[in-house]
C-alpha positions as a Markdown table, in Angstrom:
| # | Residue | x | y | z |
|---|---|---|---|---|
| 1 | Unk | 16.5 | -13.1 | -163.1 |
| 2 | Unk | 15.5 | -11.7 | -166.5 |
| 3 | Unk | 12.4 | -12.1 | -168.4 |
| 4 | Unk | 11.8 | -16.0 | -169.4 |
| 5 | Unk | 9.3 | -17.2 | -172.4 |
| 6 | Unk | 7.0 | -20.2 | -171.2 |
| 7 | Unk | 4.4 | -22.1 | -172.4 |
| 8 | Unk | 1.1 | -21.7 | -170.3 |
| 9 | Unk | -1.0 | -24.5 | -168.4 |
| 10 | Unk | -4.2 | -24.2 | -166.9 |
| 11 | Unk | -3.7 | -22.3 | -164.3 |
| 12 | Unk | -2.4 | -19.3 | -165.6 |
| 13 | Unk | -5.8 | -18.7 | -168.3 |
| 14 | Unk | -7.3 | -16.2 | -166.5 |
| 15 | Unk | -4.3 | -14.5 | -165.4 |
| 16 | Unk | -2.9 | -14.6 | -168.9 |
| 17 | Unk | -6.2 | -13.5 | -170.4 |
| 18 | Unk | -6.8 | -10.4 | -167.8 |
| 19 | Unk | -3.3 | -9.2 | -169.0 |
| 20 | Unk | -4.3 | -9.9 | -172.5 |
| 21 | Unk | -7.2 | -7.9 | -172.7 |
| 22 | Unk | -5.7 | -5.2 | -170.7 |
| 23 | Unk | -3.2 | -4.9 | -173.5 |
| 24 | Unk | -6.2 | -4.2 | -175.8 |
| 25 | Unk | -8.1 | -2.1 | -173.5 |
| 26 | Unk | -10.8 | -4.0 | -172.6 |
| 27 | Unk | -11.0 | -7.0 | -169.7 |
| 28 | Unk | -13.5 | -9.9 | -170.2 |
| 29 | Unk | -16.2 | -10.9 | -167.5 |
| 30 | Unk | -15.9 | -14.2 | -166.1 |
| 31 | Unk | -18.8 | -15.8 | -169.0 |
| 32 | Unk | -16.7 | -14.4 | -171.8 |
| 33 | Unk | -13.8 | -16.0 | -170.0 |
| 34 | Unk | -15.6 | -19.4 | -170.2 |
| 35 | Unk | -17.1 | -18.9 | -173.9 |
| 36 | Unk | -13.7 | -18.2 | -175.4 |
| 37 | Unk | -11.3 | -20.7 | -173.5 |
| 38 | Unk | -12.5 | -23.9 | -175.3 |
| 39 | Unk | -11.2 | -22.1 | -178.3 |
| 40 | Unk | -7.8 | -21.5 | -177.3 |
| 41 | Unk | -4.7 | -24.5 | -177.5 |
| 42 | Unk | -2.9 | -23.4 | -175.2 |
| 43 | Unk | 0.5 | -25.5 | -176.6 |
| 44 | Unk | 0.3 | -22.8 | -179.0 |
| 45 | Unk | 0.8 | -19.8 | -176.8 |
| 46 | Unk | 4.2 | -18.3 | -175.1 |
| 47 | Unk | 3.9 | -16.1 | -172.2 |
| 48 | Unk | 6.7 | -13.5 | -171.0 |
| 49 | Unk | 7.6 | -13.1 | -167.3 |
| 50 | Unk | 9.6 | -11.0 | -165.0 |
| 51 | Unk | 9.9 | -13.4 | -162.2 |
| 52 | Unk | 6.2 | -14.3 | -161.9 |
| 53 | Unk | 4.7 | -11.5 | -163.8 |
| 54 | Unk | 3.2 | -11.9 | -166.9 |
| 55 | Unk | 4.7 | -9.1 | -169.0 |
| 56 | Unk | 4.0 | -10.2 | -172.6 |
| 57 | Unk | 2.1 | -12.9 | -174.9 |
| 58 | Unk | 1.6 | -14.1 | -178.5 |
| 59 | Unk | 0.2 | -17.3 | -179.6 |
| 60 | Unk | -1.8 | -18.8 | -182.9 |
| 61 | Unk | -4.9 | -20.6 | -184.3 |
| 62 | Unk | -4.5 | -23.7 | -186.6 |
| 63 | Unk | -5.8 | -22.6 | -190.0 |
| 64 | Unk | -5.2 | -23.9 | -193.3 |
| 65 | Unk | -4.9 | -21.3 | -195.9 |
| 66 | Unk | -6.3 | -21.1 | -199.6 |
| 67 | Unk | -3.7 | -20.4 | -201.9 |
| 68 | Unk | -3.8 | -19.0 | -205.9 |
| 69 | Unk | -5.1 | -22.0 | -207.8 |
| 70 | Unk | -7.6 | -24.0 | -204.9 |
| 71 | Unk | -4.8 | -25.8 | -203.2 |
| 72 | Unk | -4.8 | -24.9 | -199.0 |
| 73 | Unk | -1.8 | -25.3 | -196.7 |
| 74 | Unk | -1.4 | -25.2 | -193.1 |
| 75 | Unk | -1.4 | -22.0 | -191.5 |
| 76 | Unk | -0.4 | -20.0 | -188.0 |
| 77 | Unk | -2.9 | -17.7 | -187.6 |
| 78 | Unk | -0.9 | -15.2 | -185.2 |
| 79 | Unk | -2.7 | -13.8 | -182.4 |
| 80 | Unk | -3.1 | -12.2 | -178.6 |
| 81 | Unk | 0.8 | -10.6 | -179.6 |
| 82 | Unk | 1.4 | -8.2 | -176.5 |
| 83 | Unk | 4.1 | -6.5 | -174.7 |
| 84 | Unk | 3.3 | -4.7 | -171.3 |
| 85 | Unk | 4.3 | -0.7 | -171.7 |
| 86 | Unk | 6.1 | -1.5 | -168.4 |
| 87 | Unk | 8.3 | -3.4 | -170.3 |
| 88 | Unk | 9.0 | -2.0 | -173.5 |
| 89 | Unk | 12.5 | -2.1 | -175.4 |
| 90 | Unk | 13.8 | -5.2 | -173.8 |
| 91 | Unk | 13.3 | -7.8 | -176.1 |
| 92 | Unk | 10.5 | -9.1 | -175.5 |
| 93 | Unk | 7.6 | -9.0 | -178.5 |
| 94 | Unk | 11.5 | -10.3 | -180.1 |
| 95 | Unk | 11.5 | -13.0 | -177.8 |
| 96 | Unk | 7.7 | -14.3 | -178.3 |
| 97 | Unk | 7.8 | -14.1 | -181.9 |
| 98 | Unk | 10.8 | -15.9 | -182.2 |
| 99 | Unk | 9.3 | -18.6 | -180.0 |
| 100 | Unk | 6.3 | -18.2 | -181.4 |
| 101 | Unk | 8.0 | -18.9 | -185.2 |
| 102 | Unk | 9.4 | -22.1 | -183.8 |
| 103 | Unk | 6.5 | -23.8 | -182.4 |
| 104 | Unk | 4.9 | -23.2 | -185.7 |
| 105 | Unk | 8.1 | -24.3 | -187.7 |
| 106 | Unk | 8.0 | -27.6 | -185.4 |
| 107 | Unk | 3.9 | -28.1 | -185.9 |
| 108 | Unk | 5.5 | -28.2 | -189.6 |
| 109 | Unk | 3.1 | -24.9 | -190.8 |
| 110 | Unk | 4.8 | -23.4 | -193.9 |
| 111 | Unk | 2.6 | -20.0 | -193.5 |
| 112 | Unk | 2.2 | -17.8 | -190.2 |
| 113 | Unk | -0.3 | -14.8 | -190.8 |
| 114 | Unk | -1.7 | -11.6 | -188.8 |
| 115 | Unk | -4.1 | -8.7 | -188.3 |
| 116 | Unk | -1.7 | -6.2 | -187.4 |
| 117 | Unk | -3.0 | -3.8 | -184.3 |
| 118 | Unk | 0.0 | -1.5 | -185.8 |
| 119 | Unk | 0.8 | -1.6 | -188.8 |
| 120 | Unk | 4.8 | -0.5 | -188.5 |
| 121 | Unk | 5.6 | -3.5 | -186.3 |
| 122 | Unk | 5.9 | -6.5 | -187.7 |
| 123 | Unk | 7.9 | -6.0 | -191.0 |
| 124 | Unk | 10.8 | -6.6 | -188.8 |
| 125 | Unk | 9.4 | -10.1 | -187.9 |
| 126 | Unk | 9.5 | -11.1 | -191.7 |
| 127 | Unk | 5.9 | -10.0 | -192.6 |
| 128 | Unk | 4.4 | -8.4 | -195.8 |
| 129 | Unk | 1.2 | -7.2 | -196.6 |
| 130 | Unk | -0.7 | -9.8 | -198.7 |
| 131 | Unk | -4.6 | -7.8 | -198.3 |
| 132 | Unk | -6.4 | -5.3 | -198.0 |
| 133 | Unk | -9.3 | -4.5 | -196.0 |
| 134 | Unk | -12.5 | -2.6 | -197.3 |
| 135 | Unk | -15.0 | -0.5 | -196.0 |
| 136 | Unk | -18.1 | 0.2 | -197.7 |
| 137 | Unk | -21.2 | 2.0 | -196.7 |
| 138 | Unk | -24.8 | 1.6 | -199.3 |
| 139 | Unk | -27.1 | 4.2 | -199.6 |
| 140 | Unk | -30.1 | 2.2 | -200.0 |
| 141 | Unk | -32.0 | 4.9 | -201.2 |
| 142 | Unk | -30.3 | 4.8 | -204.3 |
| 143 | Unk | -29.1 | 1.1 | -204.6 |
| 144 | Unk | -31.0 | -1.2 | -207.0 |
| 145 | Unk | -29.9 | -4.3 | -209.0 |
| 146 | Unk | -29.7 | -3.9 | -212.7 |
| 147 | Unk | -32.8 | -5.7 | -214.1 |
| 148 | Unk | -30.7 | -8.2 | -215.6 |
| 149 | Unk | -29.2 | -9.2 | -212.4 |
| 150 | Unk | -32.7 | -9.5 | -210.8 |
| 151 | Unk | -33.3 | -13.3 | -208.6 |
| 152 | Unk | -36.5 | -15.4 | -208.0 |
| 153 | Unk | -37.4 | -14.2 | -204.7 |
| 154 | Unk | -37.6 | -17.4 | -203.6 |
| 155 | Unk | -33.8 | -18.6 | -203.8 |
| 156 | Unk | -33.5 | -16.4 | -200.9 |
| 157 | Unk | -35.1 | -17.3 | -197.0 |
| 158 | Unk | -34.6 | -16.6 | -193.5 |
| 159 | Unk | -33.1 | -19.4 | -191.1 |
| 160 | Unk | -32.8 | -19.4 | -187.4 |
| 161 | Unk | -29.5 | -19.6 | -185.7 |
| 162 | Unk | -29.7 | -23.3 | -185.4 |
| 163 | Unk | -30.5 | -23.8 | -188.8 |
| 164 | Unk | -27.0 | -21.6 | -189.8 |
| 165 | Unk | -25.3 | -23.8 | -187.6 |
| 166 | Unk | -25.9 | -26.3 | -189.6 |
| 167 | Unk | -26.7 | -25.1 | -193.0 |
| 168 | Unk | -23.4 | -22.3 | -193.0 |
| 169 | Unk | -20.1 | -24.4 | -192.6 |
| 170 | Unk | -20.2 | -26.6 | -195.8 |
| 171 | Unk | -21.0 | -23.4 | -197.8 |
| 172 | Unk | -17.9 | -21.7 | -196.1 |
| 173 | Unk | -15.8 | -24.4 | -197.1 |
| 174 | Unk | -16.9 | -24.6 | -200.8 |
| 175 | Unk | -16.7 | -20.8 | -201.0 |
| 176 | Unk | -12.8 | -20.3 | -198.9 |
| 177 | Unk | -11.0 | -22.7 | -201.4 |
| 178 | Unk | -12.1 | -20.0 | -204.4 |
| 179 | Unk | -10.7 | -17.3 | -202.6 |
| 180 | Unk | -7.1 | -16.4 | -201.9 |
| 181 | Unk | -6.3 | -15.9 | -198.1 |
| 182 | Unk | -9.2 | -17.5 | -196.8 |
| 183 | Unk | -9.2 | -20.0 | -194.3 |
| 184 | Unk | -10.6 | -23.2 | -192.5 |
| 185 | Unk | -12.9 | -22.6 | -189.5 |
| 186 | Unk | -13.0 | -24.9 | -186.9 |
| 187 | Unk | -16.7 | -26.3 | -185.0 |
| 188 | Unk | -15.3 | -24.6 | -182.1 |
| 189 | Unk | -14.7 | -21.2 | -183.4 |
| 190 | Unk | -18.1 | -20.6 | -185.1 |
| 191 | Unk | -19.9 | -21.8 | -181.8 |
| 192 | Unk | -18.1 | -19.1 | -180.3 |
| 193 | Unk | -18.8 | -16.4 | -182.9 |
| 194 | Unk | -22.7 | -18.1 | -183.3 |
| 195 | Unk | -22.7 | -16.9 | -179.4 |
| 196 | Unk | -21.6 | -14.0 | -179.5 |
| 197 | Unk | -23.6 | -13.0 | -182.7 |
| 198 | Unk | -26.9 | -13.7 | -180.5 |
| 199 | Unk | -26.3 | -11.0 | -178.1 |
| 200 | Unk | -26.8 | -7.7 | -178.4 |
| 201 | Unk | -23.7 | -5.6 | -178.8 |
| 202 | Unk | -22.9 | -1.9 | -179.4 |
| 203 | Unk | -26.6 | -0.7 | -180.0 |
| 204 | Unk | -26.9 | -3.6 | -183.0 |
| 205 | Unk | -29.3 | -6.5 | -182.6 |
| 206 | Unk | -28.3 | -10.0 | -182.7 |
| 207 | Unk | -27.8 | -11.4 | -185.6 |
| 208 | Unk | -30.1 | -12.0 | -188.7 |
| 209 | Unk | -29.7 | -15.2 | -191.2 |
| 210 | Unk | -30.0 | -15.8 | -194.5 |
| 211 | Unk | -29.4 | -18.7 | -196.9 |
| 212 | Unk | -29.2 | -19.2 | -200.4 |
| 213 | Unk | -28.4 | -22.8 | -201.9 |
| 214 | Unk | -25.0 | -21.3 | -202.6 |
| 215 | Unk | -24.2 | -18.7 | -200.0 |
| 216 | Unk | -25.4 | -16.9 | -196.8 |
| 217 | Unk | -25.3 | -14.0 | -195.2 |
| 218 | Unk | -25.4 | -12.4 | -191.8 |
| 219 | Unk | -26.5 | -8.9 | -190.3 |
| 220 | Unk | -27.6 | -6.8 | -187.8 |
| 221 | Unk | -29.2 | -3.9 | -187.3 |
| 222 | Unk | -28.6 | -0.6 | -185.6 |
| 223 | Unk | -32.4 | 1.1 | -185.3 |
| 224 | Unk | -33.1 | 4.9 | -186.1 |
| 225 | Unk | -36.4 | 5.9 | -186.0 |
| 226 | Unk | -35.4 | 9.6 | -186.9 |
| 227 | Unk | -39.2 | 10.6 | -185.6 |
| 228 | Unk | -41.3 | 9.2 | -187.8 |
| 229 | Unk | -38.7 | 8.8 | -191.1 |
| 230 | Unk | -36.6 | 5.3 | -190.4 |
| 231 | Unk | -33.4 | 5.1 | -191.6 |
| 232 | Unk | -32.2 | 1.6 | -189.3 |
| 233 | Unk | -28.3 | 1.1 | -190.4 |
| 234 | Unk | -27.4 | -2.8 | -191.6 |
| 235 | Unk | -24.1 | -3.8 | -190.4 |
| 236 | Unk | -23.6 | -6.9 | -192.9 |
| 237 | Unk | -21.2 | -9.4 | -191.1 |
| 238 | Unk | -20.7 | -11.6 | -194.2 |
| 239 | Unk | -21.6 | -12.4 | -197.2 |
| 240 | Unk | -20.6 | -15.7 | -198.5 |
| 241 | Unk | -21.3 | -16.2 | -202.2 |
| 242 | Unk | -19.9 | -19.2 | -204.1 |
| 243 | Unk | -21.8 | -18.4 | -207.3 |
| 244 | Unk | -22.6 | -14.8 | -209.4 |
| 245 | Unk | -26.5 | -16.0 | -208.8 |
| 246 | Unk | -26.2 | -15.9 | -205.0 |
| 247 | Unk | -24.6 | -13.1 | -205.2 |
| 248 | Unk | -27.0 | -11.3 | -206.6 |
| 249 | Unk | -29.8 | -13.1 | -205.0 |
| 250 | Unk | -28.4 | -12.3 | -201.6 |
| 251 | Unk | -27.5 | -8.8 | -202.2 |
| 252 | Unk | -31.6 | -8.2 | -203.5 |
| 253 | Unk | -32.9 | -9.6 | -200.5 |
| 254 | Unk | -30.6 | -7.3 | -198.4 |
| 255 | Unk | -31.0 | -4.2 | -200.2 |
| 256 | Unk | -35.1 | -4.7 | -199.7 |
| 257 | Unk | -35.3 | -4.9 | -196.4 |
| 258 | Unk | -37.6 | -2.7 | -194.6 |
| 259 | Unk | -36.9 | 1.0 | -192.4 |
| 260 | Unk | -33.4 | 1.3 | -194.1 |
| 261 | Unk | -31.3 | 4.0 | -195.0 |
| 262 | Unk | -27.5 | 2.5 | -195.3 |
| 263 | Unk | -26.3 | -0.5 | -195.3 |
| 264 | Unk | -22.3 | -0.8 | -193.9 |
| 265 | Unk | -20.0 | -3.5 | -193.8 |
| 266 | Unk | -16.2 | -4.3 | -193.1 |
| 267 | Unk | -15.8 | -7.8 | -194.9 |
| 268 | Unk | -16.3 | -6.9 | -198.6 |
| 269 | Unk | -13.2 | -8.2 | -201.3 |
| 270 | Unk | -12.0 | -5.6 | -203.5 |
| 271 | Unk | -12.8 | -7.1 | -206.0 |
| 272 | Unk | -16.7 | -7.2 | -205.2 |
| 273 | Unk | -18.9 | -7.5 | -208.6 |
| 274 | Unk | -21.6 | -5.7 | -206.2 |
| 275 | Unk | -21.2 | -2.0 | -207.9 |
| 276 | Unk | -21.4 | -3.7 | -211.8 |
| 277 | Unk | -24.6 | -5.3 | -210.9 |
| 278 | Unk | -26.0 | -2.1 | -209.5 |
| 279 | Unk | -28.1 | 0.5 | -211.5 |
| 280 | Unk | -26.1 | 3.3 | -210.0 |
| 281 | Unk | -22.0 | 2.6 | -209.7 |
| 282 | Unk | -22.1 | 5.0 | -207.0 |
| 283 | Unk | -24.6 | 3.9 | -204.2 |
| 284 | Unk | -21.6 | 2.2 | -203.3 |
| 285 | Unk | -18.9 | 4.2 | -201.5 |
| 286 | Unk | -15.7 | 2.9 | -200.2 |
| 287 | Unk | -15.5 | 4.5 | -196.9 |
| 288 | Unk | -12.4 | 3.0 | -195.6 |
| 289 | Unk | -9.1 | 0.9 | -197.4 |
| 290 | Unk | -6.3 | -0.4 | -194.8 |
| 291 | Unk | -3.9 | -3.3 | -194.4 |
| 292 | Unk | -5.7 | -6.8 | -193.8 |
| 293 | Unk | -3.5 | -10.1 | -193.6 |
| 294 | Unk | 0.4 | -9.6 | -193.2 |
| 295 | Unk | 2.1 | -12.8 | -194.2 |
| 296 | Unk | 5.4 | -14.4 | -192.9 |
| 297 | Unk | 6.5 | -17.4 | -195.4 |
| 298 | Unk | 8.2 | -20.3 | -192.8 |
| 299 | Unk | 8.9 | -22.9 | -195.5 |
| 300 | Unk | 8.9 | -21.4 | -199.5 |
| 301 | Unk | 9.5 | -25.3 | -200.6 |
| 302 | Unk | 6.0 | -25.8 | -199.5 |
| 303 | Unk | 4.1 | -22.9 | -199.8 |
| 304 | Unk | 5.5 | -21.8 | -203.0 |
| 305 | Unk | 5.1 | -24.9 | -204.4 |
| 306 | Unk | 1.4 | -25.7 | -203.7 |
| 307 | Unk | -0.1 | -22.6 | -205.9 |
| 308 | Unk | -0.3 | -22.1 | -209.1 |
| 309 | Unk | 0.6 | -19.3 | -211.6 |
| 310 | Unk | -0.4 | -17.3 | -214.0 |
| 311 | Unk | 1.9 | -17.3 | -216.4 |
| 312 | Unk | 4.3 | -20.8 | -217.4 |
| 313 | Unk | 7.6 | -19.5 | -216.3 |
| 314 | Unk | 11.0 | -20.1 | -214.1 |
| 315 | Unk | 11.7 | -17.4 | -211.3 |
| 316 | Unk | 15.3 | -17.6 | -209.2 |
| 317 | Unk | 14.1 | -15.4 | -205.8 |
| 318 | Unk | 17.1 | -14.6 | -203.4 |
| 319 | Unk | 16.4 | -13.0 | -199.6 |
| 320 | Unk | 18.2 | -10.5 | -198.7 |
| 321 | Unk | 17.4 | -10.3 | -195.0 |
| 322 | Unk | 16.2 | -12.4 | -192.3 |
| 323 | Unk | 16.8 | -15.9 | -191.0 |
| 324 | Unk | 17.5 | -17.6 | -194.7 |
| 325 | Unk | 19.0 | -14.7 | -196.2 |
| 326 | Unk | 20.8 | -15.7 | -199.3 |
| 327 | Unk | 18.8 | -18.1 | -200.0 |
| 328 | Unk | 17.8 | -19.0 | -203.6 |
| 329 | Unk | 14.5 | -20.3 | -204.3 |
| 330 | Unk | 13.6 | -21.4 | -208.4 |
| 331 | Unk | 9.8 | -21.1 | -208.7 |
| 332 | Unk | 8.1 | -22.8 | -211.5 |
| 333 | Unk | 4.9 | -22.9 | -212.1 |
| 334 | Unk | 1.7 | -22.5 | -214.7 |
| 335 | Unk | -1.7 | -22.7 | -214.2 |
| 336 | Unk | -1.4 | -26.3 | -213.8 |
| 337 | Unk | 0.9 | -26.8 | -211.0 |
| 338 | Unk | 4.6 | -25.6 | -209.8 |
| 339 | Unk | 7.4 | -26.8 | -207.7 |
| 340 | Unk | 9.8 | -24.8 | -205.0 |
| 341 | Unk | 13.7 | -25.8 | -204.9 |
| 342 | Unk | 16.7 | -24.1 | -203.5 |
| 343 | Unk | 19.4 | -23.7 | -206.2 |
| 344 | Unk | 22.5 | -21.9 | -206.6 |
| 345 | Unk | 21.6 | -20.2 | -210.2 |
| 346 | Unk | 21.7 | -16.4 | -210.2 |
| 347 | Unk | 18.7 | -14.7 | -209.2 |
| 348 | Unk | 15.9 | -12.9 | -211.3 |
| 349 | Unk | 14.3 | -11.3 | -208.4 |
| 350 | Unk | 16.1 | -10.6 | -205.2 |
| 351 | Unk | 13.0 | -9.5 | -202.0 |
| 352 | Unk | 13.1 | -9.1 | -198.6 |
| 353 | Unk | 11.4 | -11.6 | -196.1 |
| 354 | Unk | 8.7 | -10.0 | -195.8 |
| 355 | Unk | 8.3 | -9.1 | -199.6 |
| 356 | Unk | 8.4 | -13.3 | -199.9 |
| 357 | Unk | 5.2 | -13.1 | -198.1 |
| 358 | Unk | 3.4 | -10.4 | -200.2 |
| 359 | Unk | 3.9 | -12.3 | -203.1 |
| 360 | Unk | 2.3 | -15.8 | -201.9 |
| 361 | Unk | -1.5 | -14.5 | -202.3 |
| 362 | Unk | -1.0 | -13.0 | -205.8 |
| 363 | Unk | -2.5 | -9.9 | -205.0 |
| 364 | Unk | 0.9 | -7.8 | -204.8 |
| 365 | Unk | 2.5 | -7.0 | -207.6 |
| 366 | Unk | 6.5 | -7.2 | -207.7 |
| 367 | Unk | 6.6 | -4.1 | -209.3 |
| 368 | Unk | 4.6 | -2.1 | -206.7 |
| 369 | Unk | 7.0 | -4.0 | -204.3 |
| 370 | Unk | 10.1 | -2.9 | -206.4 |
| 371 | Unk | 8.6 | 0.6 | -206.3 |
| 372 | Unk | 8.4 | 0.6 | -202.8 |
| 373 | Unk | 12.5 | -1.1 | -202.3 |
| 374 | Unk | 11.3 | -4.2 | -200.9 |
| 375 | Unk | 12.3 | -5.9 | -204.3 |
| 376 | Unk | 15.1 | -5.8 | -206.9 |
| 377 | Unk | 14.5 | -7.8 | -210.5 |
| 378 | Unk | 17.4 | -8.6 | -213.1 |
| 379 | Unk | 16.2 | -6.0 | -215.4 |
| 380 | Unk | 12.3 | -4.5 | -216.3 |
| 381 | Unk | 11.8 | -7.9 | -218.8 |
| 382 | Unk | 12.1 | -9.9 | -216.0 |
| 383 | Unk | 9.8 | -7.5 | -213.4 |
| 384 | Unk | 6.7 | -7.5 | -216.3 |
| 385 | Unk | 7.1 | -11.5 | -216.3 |
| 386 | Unk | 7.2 | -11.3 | -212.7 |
| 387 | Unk | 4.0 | -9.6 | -212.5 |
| 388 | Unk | 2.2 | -11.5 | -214.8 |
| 389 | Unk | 3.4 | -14.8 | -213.1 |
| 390 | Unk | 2.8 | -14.4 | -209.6 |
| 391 | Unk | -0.4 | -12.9 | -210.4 |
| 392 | Unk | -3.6 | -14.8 | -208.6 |
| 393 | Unk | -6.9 | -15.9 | -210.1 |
| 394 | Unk | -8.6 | -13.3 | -208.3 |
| 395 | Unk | -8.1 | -10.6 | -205.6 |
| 396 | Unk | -6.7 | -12.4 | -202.0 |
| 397 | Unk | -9.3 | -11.8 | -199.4 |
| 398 | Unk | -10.0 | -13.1 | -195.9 |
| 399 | Unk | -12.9 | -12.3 | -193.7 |
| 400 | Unk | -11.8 | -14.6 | -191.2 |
| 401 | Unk | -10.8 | -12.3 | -187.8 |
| 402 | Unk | -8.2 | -14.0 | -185.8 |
C-alpha cells in the first residue's frame, strides 16, 4: 500500500500526539493533552501512514511576521516535523514538507519558518538561517547599571498572573513590529504558555511578573540555599522592552532582587544594549550562540516587497536551485518602501533557496553568504552594495518558540 500523507480529524489527536512526543522523547499526560489541543488547527497538519500507522508528521501555526522597516506578513510557523526511525529514508519528512509547503502556499502565506531540532536537515527543504539564538548567564555579584542609566524605582512593580494577562499582549504587539523576526501571538497561545508558566517545572518556581508602562518581564527562580550563603539562579523568560527607559528600568529591578547569584536566560537579541548600560562589560557572558529561525521564502513578490532597505538601490536575484530555480527577481527598495517583480534582466546576485531566505530578516550579510557558496554576485561592487542594501534596522530576533 505505501505510505500516504493525510490531513488529521478528531480522532486521531491523541494518537497523533503520543507519536509526536515520542519523536521528541517525551509523552504528554492526558491534562497536557487537553491544555495544548485548543491550540492546535488541525487543517494545518499532515500525518504519514503505513496502512494505519502513523509514521511521520509536520504541521504550522498562523503567525504574521515582522519584517525590516515595521511592515508584518503572514507567516507558517513550521512545527511537530517528525519521521519515525522505523521509517527512515523512504521519503517521508520529503513528503510532509512538500505537503506541508502547499497548504501554506494555498493559505496564501508568503514566509514558512522553523526551530530546527537538527540543524543539517532542512537546507534541502529551501531553508536559510535568518537568527541566532543567545545564551547569557549574569553574575549578579558584579552587575550594576551605570549611574546614568539608573530608573525611578517606581516605573517598575509586580503584577499577578491575571493582571499579565491582561496588561502583557498589547505591549508585545507594540514591541514585535520593532523587531525583525518577531511574531503575532494569538489569545490562545499565551493562555497556554500563562498555564504552563504557573506550575512548577524542572526545580524552577512558577513564574514571576513584572510590568513597566513600556515593557514586562518574566522569571523564575531555581533556589540554592548553599548553607547559609544564597545564590538562587533567575531564569529570565522574557524581557520585552519597547523603550531604552524600560529597558533599563526592568533590568534594575531584576538585577536587585534578593538571595541571587546569577541570573540566566535563552531569549536575549544579539544585539542587547544590556552590557553598555552596565558598569562592568563583563558581568555579562555569552554562554551559548546557535541557529534560531531558519526561513523558507514561498512567494518573494510579497515578502520581498513589504520591507524596506537600507540603502536606495535595484538588485536582479536569480535561484539557482529549488522549485523556481531560474527565477529572476528585481528588488527595489529604500528606506521608504520597495517593490518585488520577476524580470528577465541579467542578474546581480545569483543564491540558493535557502540563501533567499537568509536574506529577508537583514541580519545575514550576502557576503558571509557568498563566503560560505550559498551566493554568487556580478562582481565585489555589487556584493558591498548588496550588503549595505539588504541590511535591517536592527539585529532579527524572535523569542517566540513554535
Amino acid at each position: 500500500m505505501g505510505i500516504t500523507i493525510h490531513t488529521p480529524d478528531e480522532t486521531d489527536w491523541e494518537r497523533f500526539a503520543f507519536v509526536g512526543a515520542r519523536a521528541f522523547g517525551f509523552s504528554y499526560t492526558p491534562e497536557q493533552l487537553a491544555l495544548r489541543r485548543p491550540s492546535l488547527d488541525l487543517s494545518r497538519f499532515r500525518l504519514a501512514r503505513d496502512g494505519r500507522e502513523i509514521v511521520g508528521m509536520a504541521g504550522s501555526y498562523a503567525f504574521d511576521v515582522t519584517l525590516p522597516g515595521g511592515c508584518t506578513v503572514p507567516m507558517a510557523g513550521i512545527t511537530w516535523v517528525s519521521v519515525s526511525p522505523t521509517h527512515r529514508r523512504q521519503g517521508v519528512l520529503t513528503a510532509l514538507m512538500s505537503a506541508c509547503h502547499d497548504d501554506t502556499d494555498v493559505r496564501g502565506e508568503p514566509v514558512a519558518a522553523l526551530f530546527a531540532s537538527q540543524a543539517p536537515i532542512y537546507e534541502r527543504f529551501g531553508y536559510g538561517l535568518a537568527t541566532m539564538w543567545r545564551d547569557i548567564a549574569i553574575d549578579t555579584k558584579a552587575a550594576e547599571l551605570a549611574p546614568s542609566f539608573r530608573q525611578p524605582a517606581a516605573s517598575v512593580r509586580f503584577m499577578d498572573p491575571d493582571e499579565a494577562a491582561v496588561v502583557m499582549p498589547p505591549l508585545w504587539d507594540r514591541y514585535r513590529r520593532t523587531r525583525p523576526g518577531e511574531l503575532s501571538r494569538s489569545a490562545v497561545r499565551d493562555e497556554l504558555v500563562r498555564t504552563v508558566r504557573a506550575t512548577t517545572e524542572g526545580g524552577m518556581s512558577p513564574a514571576f511578573y513584572l510590568r513597566h508602562a513600556d515593557g514586562y518581564a518574566v522569571y523564575r527562580v531555581t533556589m540554592k540555599w548553599n548553607n547559609g550563603f544564597p545564590a538562587h539562579e533567575v531564569h529570565l523568560d522574557e524581557l520585552v522592552a519597547i523603550t531604552p527607559e524600560a529597558h533599563a528600568a526592568l533590568w534594575q529591578t531584576l538585577l536587585a532582587l534578593d538571595l541571587v547569584g546569577s541570573i540566566v536566560s535563552e531569549r536575549v537579541p544579539l544585539d542587547d544594549a544590556l552590557p553598555f548600560v552596565l558598569t562592568d562589560f563583563r558581568a555579562v557572558r555569552t554562554t551559548n550562540l546557535s541557529d534560531g529561525v531558519w526561513v523558507n521564502v514561498r512567494d518573494a513578490h510579497v515578502a520581498f516587497g513589504a520591507r524596506s532597505y537600507s540603502t536606495a538601490d535595484r538588485m536582479v536575484v536569480e535561484l539557482t536551485d529549488g522549485e523556481l530555480q531560474g527565477h529572476r527577481y528585481a528588488i527595489e527598495g529604500s528606506p521608504a518602501g520597495s517593490s518585488c517583480r520577476t524580470v528577465r534582466a541579467r542578474p546581480d546576485l545569483t543564491v540558493t533557496h535557502a540563501a533567499l531566505g537568509s536574506l529577508l530578516y537583514g541580519g545575514v550579510q550576502p557576503s558571509a553568504l557568498a563566503a560560505g557558496r550559498r551566493l554568487t554576485a556580478r562582481n565585489a561592487a555589487v556584493l558591498r552594495r548588496a550588503d549595505l542594501f539588504f541590511a535591517g534596522e536592527c539585529t532579527p530576533h524572535c523569542a517566540t518558540m513554535f
